[in-house]
Backbone bond lengths (Angstrom), bond angles and torsions (degrees), N, CA, C in turn:
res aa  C-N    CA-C-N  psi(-1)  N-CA   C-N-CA  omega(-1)  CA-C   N-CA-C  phi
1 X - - - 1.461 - - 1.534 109.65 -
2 X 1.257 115.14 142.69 1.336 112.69 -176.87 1.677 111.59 -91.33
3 X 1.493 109.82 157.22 1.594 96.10 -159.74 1.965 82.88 -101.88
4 X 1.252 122.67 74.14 1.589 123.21 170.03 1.383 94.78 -165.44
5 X 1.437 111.56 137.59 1.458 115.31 165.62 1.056 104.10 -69.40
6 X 1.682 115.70 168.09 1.218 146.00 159.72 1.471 100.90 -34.31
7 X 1.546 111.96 -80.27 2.070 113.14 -155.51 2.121 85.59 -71.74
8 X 1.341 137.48 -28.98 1.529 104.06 151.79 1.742 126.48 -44.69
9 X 1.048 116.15 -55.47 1.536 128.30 -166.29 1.446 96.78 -53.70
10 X 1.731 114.32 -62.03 1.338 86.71 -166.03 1.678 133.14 -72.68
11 X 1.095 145.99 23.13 1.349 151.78 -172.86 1.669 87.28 -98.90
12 X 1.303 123.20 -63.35 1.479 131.02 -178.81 1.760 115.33 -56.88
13 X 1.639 117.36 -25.98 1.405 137.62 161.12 1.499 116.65 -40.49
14 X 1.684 88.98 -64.16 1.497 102.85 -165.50 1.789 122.90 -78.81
15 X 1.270 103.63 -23.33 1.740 129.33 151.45 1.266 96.60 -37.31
16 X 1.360 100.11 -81.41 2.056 105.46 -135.91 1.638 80.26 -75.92
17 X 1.501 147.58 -10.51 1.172 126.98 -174.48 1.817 120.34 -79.39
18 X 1.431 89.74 -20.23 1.486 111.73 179.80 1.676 104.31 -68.41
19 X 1.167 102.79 -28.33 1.357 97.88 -164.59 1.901 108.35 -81.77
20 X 1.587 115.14 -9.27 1.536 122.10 176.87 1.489 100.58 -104.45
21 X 0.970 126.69 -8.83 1.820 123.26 -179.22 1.519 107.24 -66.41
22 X 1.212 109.91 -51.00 1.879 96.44 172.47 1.236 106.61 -40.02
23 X 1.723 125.62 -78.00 1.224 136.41 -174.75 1.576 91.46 -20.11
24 X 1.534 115.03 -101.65 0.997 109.05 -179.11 1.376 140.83 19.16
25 X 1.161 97.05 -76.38 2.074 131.50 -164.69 0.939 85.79 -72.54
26 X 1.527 150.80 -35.27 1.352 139.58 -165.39 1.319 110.13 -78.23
27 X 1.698 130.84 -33.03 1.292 122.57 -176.86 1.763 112.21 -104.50
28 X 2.174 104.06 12.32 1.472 92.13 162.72 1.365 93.91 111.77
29 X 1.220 126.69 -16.56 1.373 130.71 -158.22 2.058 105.89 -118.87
30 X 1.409 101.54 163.73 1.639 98.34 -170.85 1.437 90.08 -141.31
31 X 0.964 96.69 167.97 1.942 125.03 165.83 1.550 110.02 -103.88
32 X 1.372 125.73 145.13 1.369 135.81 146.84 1.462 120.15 -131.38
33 X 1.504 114.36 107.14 1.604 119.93 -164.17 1.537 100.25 -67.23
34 X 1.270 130.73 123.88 1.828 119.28 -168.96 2.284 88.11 -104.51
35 X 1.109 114.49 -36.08 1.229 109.21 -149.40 1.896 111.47 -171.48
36 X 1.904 110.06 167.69 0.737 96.26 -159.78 2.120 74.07 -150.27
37 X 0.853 115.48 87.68 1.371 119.75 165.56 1.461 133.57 -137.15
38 X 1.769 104.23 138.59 1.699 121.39 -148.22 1.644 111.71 50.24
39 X 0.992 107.17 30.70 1.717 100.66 -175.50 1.039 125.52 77.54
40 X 1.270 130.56 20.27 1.371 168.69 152.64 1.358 117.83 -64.41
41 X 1.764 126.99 90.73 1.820 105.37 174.50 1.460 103.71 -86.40
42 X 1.050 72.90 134.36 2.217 82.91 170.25 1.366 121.34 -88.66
43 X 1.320 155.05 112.53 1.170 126.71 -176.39 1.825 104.47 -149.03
44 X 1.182 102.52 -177.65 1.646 107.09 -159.83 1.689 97.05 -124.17
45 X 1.354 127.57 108.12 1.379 133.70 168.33 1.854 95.69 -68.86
46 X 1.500 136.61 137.65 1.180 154.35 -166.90 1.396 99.79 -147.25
47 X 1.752 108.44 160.85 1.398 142.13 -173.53 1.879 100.77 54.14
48 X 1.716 102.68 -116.53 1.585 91.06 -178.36 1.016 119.06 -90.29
49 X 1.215 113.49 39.12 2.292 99.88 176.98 1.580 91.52 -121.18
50 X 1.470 114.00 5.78 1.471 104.36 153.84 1.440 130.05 -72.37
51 X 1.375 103.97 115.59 1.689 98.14 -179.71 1.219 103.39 86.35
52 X 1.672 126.47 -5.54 1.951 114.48 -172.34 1.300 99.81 -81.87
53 X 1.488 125.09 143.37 1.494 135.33 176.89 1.218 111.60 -51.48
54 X 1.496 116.81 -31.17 1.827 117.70 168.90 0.983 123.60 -75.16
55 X 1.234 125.76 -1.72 1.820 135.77 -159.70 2.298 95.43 -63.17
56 X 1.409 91.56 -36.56 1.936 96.14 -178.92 1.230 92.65 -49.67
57 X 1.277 126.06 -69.41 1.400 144.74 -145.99 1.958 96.02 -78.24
58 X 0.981 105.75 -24.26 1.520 86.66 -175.96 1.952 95.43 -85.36
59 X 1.293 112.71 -43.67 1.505 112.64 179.24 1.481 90.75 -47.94
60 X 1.294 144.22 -80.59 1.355 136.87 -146.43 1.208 115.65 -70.44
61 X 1.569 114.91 -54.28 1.683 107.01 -165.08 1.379 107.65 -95.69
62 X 1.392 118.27 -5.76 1.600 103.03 172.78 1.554 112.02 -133.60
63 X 1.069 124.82 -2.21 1.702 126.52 157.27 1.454 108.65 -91.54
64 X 1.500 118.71 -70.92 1.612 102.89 -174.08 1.045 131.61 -80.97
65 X 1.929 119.77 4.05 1.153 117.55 157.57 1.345 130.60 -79.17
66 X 1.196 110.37 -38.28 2.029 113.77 137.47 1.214 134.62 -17.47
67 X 1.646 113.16 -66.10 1.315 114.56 150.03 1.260 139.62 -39.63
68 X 1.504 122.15 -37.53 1.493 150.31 -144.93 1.731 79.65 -93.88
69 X 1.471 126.03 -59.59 1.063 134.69 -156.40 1.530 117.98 -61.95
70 X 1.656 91.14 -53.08 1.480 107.39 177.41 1.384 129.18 -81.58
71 X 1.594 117.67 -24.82 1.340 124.02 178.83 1.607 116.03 -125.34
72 X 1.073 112.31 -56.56 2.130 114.91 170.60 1.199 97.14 -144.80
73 X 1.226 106.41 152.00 1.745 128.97 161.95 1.616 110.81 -91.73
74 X 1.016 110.15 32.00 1.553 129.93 164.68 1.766 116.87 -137.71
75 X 0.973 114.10 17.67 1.316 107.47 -177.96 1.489 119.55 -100.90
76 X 1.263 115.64 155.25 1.709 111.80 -163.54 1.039 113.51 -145.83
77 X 1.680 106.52 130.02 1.654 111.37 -176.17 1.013 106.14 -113.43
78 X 1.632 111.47 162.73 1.596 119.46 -173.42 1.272 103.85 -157.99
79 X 1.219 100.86 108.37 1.774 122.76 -178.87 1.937 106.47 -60.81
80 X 1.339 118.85 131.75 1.297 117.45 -158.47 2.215 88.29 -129.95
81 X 1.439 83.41 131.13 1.685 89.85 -173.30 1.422 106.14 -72.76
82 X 1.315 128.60 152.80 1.282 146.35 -166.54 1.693 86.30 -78.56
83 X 1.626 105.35 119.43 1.529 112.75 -168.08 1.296 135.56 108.01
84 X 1.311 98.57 -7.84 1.516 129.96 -164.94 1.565 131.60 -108.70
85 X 1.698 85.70 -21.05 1.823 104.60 177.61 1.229 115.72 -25.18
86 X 1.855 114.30 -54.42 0.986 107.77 -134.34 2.372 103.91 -92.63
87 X 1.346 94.40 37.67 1.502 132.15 -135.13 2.077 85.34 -113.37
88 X 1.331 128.42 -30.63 1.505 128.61 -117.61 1.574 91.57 -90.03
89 X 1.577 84.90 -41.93 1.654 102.15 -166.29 1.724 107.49 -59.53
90 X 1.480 92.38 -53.07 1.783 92.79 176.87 1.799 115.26 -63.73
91 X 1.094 107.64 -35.83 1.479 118.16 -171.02 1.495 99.81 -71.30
92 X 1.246 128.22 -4.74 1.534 136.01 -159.44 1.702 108.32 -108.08
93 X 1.287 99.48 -38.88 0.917 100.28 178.56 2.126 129.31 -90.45
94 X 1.265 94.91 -12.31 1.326 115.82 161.95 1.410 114.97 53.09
């Protein structure tokens, strides 16, 4: 369990997320931060990292290791499909 609530996390979320959106933008592709529940970031990969075979690898080695870096080395993201929002609460609770 992480020792920060949720409405802490996200102000510190939306920071360190800014900091992988260039990356991103460079191969065509975007981020949309949806949420921040049980310590859980939720977020939406957009343009080309929809459906791209790297989209795993971009959630792990260059979004939540960002996170990992800047806020806990326990923290965990989970890319949520466009359609799926309404998905977060159950997916949150695991």
């Amino acid at each position: 369990m992480l020792p920060f609530s949720d409405e802490e996390l996200k102000p510190a979320v939306e920071k360190s997320l800014e900091k992988v959106a260039p990356m991103l933008a460079l191969d065509g592709g975007g981020l949309k931060f949806l949420d921040v529940k049980n310590g859980k970031v939720f977020v939406q990969l957009q343009g080309a990292c929809i459906g791209c075979s790297a989209s795993n690898q971009t959630i792990k080695y260059g979004i939540e290791r960002q996170l990992r870096m800047d806020i806990h080395p326990e923290i965990e993201v989970i890319n949520i499909a466009p359609g799926m929002e309404d998905m977060i609460d159950e997916i949150a609770k695991g």
